[in-house]
N, C-alpha and C positions, 0 to 999 in steps of 0.2 A: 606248307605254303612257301616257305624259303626257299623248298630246293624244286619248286614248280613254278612260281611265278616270276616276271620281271621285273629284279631290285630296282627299276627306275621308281615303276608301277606302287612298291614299296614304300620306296622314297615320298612319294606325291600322297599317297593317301595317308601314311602315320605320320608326314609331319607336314605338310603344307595344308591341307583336309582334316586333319584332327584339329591346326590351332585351330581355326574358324569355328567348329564345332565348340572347344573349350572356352576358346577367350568370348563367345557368347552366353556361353551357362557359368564361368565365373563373374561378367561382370553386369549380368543381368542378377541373378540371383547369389554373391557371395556374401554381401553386404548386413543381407536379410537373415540368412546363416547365422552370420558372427553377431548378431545384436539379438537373440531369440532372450525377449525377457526371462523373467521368475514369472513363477504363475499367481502369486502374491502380490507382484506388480503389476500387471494387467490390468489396464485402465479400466478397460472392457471388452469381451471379446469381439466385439466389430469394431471397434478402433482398429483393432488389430488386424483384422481380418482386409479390413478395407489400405491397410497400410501392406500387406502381403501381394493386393493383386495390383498395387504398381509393378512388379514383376514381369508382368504381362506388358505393359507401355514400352516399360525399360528393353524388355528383349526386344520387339518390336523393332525400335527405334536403336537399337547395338546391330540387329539384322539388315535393316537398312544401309549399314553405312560400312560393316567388312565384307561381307561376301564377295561386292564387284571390285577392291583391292586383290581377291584371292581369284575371281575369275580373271581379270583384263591385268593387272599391274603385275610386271614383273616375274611372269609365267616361267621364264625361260623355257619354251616351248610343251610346255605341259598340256597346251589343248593340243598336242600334235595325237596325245594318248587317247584312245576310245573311250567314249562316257565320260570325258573329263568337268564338263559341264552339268551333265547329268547329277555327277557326282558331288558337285559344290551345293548344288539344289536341293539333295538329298540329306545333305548336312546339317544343313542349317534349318531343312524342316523337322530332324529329329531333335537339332537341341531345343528349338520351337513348342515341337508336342510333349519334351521330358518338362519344360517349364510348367505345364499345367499341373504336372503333380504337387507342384513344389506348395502348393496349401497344405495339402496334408503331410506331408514332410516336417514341417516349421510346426504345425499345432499338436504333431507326435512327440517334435523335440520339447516343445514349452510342458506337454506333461510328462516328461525323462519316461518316456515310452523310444529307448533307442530302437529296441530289435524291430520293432516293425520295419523301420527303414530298412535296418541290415541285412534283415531276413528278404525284404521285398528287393534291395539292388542284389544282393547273392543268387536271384531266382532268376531273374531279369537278365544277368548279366552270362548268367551260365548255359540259360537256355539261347538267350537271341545271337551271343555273340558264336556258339557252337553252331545253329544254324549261320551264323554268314560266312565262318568257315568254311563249309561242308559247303558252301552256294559257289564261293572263291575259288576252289582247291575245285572243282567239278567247272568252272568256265573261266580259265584260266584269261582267254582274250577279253570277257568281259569284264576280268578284274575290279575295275574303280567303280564301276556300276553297281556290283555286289556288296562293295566294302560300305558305302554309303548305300544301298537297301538293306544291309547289315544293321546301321544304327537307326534306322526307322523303325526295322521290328525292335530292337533294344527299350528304344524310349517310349514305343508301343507298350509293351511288357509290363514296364514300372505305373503308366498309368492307368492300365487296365486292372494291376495288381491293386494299387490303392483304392482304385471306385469299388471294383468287387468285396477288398476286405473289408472298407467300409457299411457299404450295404447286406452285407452277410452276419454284420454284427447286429447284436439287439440293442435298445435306444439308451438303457442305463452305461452300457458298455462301450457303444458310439460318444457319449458324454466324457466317460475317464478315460477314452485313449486318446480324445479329440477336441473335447470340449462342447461338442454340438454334433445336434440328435440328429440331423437330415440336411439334404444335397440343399436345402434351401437358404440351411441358416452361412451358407458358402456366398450367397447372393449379397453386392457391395449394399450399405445401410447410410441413408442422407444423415448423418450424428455430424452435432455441434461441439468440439469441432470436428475435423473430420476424421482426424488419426491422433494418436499423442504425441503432445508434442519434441517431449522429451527423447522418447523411442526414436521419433524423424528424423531430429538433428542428428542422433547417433549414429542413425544408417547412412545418412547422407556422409558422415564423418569416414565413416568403415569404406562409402564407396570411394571416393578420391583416393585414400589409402591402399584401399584394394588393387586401383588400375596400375600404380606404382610397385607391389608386391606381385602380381600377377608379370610385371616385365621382367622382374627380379628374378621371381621363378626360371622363369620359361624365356628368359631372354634369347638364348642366343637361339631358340628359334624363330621370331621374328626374326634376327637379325639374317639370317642362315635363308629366310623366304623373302625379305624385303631385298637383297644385295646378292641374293645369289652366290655367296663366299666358297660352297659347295656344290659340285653334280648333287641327282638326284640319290646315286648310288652311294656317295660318303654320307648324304645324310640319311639314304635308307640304312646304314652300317651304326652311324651314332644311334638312330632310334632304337635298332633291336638291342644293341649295347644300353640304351637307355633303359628299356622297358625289361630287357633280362635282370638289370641291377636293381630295378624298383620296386619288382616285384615285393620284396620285403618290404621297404617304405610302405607300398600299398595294403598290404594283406595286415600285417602288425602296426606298423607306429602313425600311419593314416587311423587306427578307430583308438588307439589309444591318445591323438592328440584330439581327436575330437571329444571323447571322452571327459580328459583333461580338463578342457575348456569349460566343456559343459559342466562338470566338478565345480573348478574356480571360480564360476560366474554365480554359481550356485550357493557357495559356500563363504567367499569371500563379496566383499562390495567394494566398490570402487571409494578411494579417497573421497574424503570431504573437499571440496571447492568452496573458495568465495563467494559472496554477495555479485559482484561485479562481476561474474564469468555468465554465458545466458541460460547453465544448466545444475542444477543441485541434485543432488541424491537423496532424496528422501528417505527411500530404505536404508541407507546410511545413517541418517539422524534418530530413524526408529530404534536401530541396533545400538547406538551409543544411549539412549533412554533405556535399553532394556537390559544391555549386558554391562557389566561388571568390569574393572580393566584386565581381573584375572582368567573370563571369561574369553574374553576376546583371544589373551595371549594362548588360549588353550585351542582357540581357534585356528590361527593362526601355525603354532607348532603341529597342529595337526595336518593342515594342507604343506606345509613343511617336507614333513615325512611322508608324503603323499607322493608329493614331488619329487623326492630324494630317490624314493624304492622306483617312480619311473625313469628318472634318469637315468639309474645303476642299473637298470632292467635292460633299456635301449643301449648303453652303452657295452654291456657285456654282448650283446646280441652282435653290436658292429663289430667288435674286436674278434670275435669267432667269424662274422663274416670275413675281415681282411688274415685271418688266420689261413680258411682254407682257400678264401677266395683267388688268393695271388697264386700262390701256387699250380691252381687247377684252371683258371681262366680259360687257357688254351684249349686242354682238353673239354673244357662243359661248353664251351662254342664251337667245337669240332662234333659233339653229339647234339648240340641245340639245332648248327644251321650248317653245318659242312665247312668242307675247302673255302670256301666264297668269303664267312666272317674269318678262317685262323688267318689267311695267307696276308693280309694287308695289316689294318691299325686296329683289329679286333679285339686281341687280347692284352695289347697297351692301354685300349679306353678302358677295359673292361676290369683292369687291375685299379687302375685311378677311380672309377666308379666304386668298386668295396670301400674306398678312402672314403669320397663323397658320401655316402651314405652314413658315418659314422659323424658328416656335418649336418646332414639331413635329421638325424636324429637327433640328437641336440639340440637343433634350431627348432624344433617341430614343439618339444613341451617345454622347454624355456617360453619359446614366444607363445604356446598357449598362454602359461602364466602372466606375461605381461601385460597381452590384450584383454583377458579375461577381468585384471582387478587395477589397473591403468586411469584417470580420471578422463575427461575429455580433453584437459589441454593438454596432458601428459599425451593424449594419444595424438595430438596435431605435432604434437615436435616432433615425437615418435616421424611421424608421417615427412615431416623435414626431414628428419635422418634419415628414411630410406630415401627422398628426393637426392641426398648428397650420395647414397651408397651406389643410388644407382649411376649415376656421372660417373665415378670411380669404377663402377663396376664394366661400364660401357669405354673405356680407357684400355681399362686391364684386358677384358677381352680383345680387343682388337691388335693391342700390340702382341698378345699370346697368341693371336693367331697366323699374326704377321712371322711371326719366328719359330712357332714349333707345330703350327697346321692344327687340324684338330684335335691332337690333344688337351690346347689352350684352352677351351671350352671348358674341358671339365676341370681344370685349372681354375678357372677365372671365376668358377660356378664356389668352389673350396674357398677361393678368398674371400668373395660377398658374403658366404654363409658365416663363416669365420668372424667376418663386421658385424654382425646379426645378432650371433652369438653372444660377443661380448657387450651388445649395448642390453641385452638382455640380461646377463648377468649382475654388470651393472646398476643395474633397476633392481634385481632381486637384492643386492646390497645394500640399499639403500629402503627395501621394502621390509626385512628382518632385522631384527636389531643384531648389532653385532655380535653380543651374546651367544646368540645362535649358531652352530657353524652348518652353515647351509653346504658345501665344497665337502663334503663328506662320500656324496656322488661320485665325487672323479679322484678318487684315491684308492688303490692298490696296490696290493702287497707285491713285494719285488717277486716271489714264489711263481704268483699268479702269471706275470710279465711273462718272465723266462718258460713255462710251462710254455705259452702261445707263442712264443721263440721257436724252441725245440718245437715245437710241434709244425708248424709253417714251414723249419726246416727240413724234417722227416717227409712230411707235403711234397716239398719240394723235390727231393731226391727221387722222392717211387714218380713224379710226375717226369723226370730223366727217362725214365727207364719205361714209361709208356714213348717216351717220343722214341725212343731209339726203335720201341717195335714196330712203331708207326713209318719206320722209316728202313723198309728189308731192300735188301738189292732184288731190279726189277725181276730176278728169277726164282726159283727155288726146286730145290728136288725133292719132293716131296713122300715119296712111298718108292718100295724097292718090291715089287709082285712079283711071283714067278718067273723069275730073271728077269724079269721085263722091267725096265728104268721109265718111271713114271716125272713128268716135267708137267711143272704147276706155275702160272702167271698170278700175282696177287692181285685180285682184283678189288676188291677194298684194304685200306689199311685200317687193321685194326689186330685182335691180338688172335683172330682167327684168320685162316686164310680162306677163300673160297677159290677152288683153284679149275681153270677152265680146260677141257683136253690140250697139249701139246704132242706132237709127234718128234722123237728124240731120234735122232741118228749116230751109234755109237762108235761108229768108225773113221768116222767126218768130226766128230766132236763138236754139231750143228743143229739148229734145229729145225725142223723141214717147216717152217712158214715163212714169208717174204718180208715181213715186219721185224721181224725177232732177228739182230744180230750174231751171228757166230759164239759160241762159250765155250772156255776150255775147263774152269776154275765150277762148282758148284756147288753152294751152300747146304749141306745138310742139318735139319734139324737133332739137335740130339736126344739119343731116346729113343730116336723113331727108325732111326734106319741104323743098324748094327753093320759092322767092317767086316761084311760078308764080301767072298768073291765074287766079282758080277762076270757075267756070263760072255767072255770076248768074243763069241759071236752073236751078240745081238744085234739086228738091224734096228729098224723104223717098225718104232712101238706103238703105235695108237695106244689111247688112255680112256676106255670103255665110257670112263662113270666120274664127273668131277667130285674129287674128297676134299671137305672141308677140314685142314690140318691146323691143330693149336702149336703156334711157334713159340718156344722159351727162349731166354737170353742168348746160350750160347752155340754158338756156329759151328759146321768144320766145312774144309773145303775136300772135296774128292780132287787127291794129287793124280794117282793110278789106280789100280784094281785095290792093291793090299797095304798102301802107306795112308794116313789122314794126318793131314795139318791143323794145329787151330787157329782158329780166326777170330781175333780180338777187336777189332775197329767197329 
């Protein structure tokens, strides 16, 4: 699709087209995510249920009020592009139709039934999104039309997936994966009162917090769609740079912070509260009646090491990421997406992105742990401190991008996560007794270091010595036939050549096409053509059959018939 479609077209659909889609389905449904009780606590399960399909309001009413910002405001000429209206419409009705699954989603996570999800968006996402490919890449002008009929069938998918697997299961089984036997007991229930109330406030808490975390995230692309700071084409360049580096985030430390979460919420309770605060924890007060103080500590040191083995897990992972990442950037964007991502700020973003990810890591299961066992006041300063972070955040960006273009982005993304970071730590300080050394994560042996040293720099060197093939003079003389002096034009660079008929004239020292310059000097592969006498009366050679020649480091140049020079540069 990169090296077929137009990077504007790009631009517009993964990142002006996606937010809308996203910041719909995060702040319609994130809320409800992160507050998925214990199933222990569960007032009842239609409290619950009927607190699940505000979901449904909330999108609604999030649907209403971005899309016409993303069709009318700030376009810089984006409906000029075909289907571009189409295409907003198509957006916003898939994040629409993926919200209806989000019941059974939520009553798979309350009974730690993850893989259904996993299993069901891995199906979803592999089947629908390979069709909008294969739809994109096949009507190239229709581009933006596809991309968003793309995530219709996506969201299609997932909740076609969950009705079916639903109803394919038997009624005892419908019970423990879900909690209830049929599509009916899904229907909202008039119960006094009508949600709990406890759970409500929580979500209501998660969602203020969320719209603050969700700019955090993904700041600087509003800010990149509201101001226009970039063409379509830097920010079609930042996304695939984006979505190339995330990939890990996404695939690994996306399910182990969910994971995580679900662990901590699990395993741990939230601090006791005051009288005076409008929420208590009960299951807190059970567990201080039931357990022991040495119980608890055994609790505690257990989600500890829990903690510990994921941090040292994520972090060992990024540090191999910026091991080979930096070194090879160039080249794994030159096989990703061609000429188009090396030649400009592609392999710049793309080495700060390995950085980035070793902040994304970090931040992802600290901050599970904090939100996860966190009280409710704890979690409203919390929410004040990222109010200040992101001020700060929104400062730092703009002056980084005032001074160093878009590299400052992912600069400015490294500092916020960095604040994040620490106020999380912070808190885990203060959550274990000092006794404990919880920083046991982020310590390694000098051995280790220098290994990923030496190694990044060995990286680096063979990554020299690809560029230099990548980079032949525009001729070559590739094969020596039957007297006959065979002339090869490299038409890809890469470490083979593919080389296209040239007609060589050896008396003129020319080459008989109108494009081709005069040569006197000609790079011979070594190896391949031996300091044989060529033929002084050769003319004008045609070259039957193009050969694809593997070139090695070293050069020679043909001086005369019987002398070779070498050629070092």
């Amino acid at each position: 699709i990169l090296r077929e479609i137009d990077i504007n077209v790009i631009g517009i659909a993964n990142v002006r087209l996606q937010l809308l889609y996203t910041t719909i389905l995060f702040l319609s449904r994130e809320a409800f995510r992160r507050t998925v009780p214990k199933l222990n606590d569960l007032y009842s399960i239609h409290h619950y249920i009927n607190l699940i399909w505000f979901i449904i309001p909330a999108g609604l009413f999030i649907i209403s009020l971005i899309p016409p910002f993303t069709l009318f405001i700030q376009t810089d000429n984006a409906e000029k592009y075909p289907f571009y209206y189409h295409a907003c419409l198509f957006y916003a009705l898939a994040a629409f139709i993926e919200l209806l699954s989000e019941p059974f989603y939520l009553l798979a996570t309350v009974t730690l039934n993850y893989h259904i999800n996993i299993y069901i968006e891995m199906f979803a996402s592999t089947l629908g999104f390979t069709i909008q490919a294969i739809l994109i890449y096949n009507n190239g002008e229709s581009a933006l039309y596809y991309y968003g009929f793309g995530y219709i069938i996506y969201s299609s998918l997932i909740i076609l997936s969950y009705y079916i697997y639903f109803l394919s299961r038997k009624k005892e089984e419908r019970i423990r994966l879900f909690l209830i036997s049929s599509l009916k007991d899904l229907i909202i229930k008039p119960t006094h009162p009508y949600t709990d109330p406890k759970l409500s406030n929580e979500t209501a808490t998660f969602f203020w917090q969320g719209i603050l975390m969700k700019f955090l995230t993904e700041g600087e692309r509003y800010i990149m769609s509201l101001f226009n700071l970039f063409s379509y084409k830097e920010q079609a360049i930042f996304d695939i740079i984006n979505n190339l580096g995330s990939l890990l985030p996404r695939l690994i430390f996306s399910t182990l912070e969910e994971s995580a979460y679900a662990y901590f919420q699990q395993t741990l309770s939230r601090p006791k509260i005051t009288k005076d605060q409008h929420m208590q924890d009960d299951q807190f007060q059970k567990k201080q009646l039931s357990s022991s103080p040495s119980e608890q500590k055994t609790i505690k040191l257990n989600a500890l090491i829990f903690c510990n083995y994921l941090l040292r897990f994520v972090i060992i992972i990024s540090l191999l990421v910026i091991t080979f990442g930096f070194p090879y950037s160039r080249t794994l964007l030159n096989i990703y997406g061609g000429t188009n991502l090396i030649e400009g700020s592609g392999p710049g973003l793309l080495r700060l992105y390995c950085i980035y990810i070793l902040f994304l890591a970090v931040n992802g299961i600290t901050e599970a742990f904090s939100q996860a066992t966190m009280s409710i006041k704890q979690l409203k300063n919390y929410k004040n401190l990222i109010s200040i972070f992101a001020i700060i955040y929104l400062g730092i960006f703009y002056i980084l991008i005032k001074q160093i273009g878009i590299y400052g982005i992912i600069i400015a993304n490294c500092l916020n996560m960095s604040l994040r970071i620490t106020t999380n730590l912070y808190y885990f300080n203060q959550y274990f007794d000092s006794t404990i050394q919880w920083s046991r994560s982020f310590q390694f042996s000098y051995y280790y270091i220098l290994t990923l040293v030496l190694s990044s720099f060995i990286c680096y060197y063979t990554e020299k010595c690809i560029t230099r093939l990548n980079n032949l003079p525009p001729t070559t003389l590739c094969a020596y036939v039957n007297h006959k002096v065979t002339l090869c034009k490299p038409i890809t660079r890469s470490k083979a050549i593919s080389c296209a008929p040239i007609t060589f004239n050896r008396a003129t020292q020319t080459l008989l096409d109108d494009q081709t310059p005069p040569i006197s000097l000609l790079p011979i592969p070594v190896g391949l053509v031996t300091p044989l006498p060529l033929a002084l009366d050769t003319t004008d050679c045609p070259v039957p059959v193009p050969i694809p020649i593997p070139v090695p480091f070293l050069l020679f140049f043909v001086v005369n018939d019987q002398k070779f020079q070498y050629y070092k540069s």
